[in-house]
N, C-alpha and C positions, 0 to 999 in steps of 0.2 A: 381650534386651539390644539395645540400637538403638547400634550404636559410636559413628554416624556422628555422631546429633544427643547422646549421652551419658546415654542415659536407659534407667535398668533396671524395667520391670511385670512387676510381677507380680501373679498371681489369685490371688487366696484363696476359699476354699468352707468356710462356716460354718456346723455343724450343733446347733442349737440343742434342747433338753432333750427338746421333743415332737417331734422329726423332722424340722421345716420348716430348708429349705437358704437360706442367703441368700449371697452373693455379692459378692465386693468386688474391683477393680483400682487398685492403690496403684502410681503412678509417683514414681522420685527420680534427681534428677539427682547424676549424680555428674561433678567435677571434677577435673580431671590439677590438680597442683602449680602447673604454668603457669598455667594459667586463674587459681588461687586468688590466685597471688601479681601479676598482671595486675589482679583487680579490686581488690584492696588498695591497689596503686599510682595506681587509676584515681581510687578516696577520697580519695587524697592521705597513705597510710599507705607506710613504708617497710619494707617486711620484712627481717625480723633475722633470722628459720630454720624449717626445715619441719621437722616431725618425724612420727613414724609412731605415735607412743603420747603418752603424759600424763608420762614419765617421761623425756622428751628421747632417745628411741630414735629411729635413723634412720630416715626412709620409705624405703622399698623396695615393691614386687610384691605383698607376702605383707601390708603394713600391711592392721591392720580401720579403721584411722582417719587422716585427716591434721589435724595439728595445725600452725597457722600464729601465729609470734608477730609480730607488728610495732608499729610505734611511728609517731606524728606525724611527719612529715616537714618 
């Protein structure tokens, strides 16, 4: 995990049916609420709420997700 620029790699090692190993590094950034709701405004979008599920639950720590509504401004 890179705090700093927000980006978490990870390696993956894929071992395929006859033995041969292939190899992958997938990077993703991940976004605080601030950022998210920064570039939505920067669109020209107004944000109406963040939430942490599909089902209007708060974000918090522990979310697997952020979900962001906004509207036209």
């Amino acid at each position: 995990m890179d705090w700093l620029r927000g980006f978490l790699e990870t390696d993956w090692t894929f071992i395929e049916a006859d033995g041969r190993r292939r190899g992958l590094t997938t990077r993703i950034r991940l976004y605080l609420p601030r950022e998210i709701a920064d570039l939505l405004e920067m669109a020209g979008l107004a944000v109406e709420a963040i939430h942490g599920d599909f089902e209007g639950g708060s974000f918090g720590i522990d979310s697997f997700r952020l979900i962001a509504t906004a509207r036209k401004a």
